[in-house]
Steps between C-alpha positions, in 0.01 A plus 500: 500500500625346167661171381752431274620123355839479554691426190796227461783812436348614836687239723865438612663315675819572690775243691778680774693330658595642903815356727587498792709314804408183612575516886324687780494864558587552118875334517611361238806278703455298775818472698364263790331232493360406823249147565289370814625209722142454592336471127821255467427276750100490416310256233549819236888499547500108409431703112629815493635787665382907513776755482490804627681823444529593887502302851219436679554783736413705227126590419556548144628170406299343201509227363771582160503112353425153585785239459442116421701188473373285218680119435350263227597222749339630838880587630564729749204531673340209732245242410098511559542157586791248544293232335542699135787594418597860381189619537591832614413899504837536258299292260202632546637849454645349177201376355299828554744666294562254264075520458508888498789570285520201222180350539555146464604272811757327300659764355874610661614809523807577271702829644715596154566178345501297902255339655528523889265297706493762790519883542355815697197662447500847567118670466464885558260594721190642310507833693844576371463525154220687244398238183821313467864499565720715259737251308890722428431679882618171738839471664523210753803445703502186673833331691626206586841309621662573217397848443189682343324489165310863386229384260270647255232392223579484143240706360728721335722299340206205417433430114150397561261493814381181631174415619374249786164480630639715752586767253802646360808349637867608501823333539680647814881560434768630702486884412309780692185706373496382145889470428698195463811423700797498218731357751297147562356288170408677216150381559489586868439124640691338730756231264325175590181534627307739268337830616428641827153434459172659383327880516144480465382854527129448417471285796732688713747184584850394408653138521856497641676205345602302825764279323655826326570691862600160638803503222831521751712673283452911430644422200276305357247717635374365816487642858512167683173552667457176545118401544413205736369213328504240768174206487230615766681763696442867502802642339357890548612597154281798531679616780832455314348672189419796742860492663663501180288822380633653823842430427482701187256699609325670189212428300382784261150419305231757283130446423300635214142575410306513185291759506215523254284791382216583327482824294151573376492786296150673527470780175140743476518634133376849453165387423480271802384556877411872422167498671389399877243264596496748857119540567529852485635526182130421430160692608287233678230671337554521152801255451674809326840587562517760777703756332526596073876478540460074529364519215770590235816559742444162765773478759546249832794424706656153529562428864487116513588200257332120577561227309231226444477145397243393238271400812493888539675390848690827618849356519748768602537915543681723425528852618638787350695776753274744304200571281586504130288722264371335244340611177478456092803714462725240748593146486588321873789242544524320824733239569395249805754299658401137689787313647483151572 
């Protein structure tokens, strides 16, 4: 066996990046959107709610996304306690985004130019998706009393990418996958109350701006969904999030991977690796070679590759599909391949 110090020209390093849907059973558009009355009226539906893509009935449903009312003021949802006013899960929910996303508990959050004090959190479930969400694939149709909004991210039309602590985030517009409406604003918001909201594909979330889909007027942008903001009462704005998806009735999301690889290029010059350290290469007698022809015409066969760290620590192996002859009048290029 022989050893070789890999050289820096020896190494590369190689980035692909893989897609694919977002939903269950490899769909990329969810066309029902189905919840449980019994997580709804439990201490977990008090925060959020899980969607599913089938009924209960069905033993396939999975979970698809999570859906959460947030409110600056505690709104919406009811109190811990009477004695302290809007202390509430809607605020709570608020402040572990606000934490999570800007990083500072007195920072607002600005959707396009607007700053809305309340809005819907929308997290996919971690099962659905490979690394991250793929920013230009999204089309969202939600509905309302006034009629339906389709809405995309800006990723594609974007000068620059902004960064949170949550990531890279993205305006969403009214558009679908990637493309701007041209018969809305020519920045895709809504004409008073900013953008729709935020996608965060590194963390897998988007922010629905709750005063944009509250606007009354289609015109202006707005579906009329009209989110119940009422002191200490439970206005089940998930539930009304959930209806209006079902109105519309689509939602159509990708999710990418980076994958990395390591090519290590392993070369044995002509001169190299030509004779065996095989105990009968040797007479345990003499410690002469056991036939002449070693002498001046060597030859072994290459079956296996390891590659060791300077502890001499047997890191990984390679195996080649066949023995390759090896001798002072060839030269041996192997190319290994470790993904990560």
């Amino acid at each position: 066996m022989g050893f070789k110090r890999l050289e820096v020209d020896d190494k590369v390093i190689s980035s692909d990046a893989s897609t694919s849907p977002a939903w269950s059973n490899n769909s990329p558009t969810l066309t029902k959107f189905y919840s449980s009355s019994i997580q709804l009226a439990s201490s977990t539906g008090q925060y959020y709610l899980n969607v599913y893509q089938t009924g209960s009935t069905d033993t396939s449903a999975a979970v698809q996304f999570d859906v959460a009312y947030c409110d600056k003021k505690g709104s919406g949802s009811l109190w811990y306690n009477n004695l302290v006013d809007g202390a509430s899960p809607s605020r709570t929910n608020y402040g572990l985004y606000r934490n999570l996303i800007l990083g500072d508990e007195t920072a607002d959050f600005n959707f396009g130019g607007f700053t809305s004090s309340y809005f819907y959190a929308i997290s996919v479930e971690r099962a659905r998706f490979k690394e991250k969400l793929l920013p230009g694939t999204m089309t969202l149709v939600i509905s309302g009393s006034s009629g339906s909004v389709s809405l995309t991210d800006d990723s594609t039309v974007a000068s620059s990418v902004v960064f949170t602590d949550a990531g890279r985030k993205y305006q969403l517009i009214s558009g679908s996958a990637g493309a701007k409406n041209s018969d809305l604003h020519s920045d895709g918001y809504t004409l008073s109350s900013g953008s729709y909201g935020w996608f965060l594909p590194d963390i897998s979330t988007l922010l629905l701006n709750g005063q944009a889909l509250d606007i009354t007027a289609s015109a202006a942008g707005g579906i009329c969904l009209l989110a119940s903001r009422s002191s200490n009462s439970d206005g089940l704005n998930t539930t009304r999030f959930v209806d209006g998806l079902n109105s519309a009735g689509r939602w159509t999301l990708n999710s990418e991977e980076t994958l990395s690889s390591n090519y290590i290029f392993i070369r044995a010059r002509n001169n190299e690796f030509n004779y065996s350290e095989n105990p009968s290469y040797i007479s345990g007698s003499t410690g002469e070679l056991t036939h002449d022809l070693f002498i001046n015409s060597p030859q072994t066969y290459i079956t296996t590759i390891g590659l060791y760290n300077d502890a001499n620590e047997l890191l990984a192996v390679s195996k080649l599909s066949r023995p390759l002859v090896k001798d002072f009048t060839k030269e041996l290029l192997v190319r290994c391949k470790l993904d990560f």
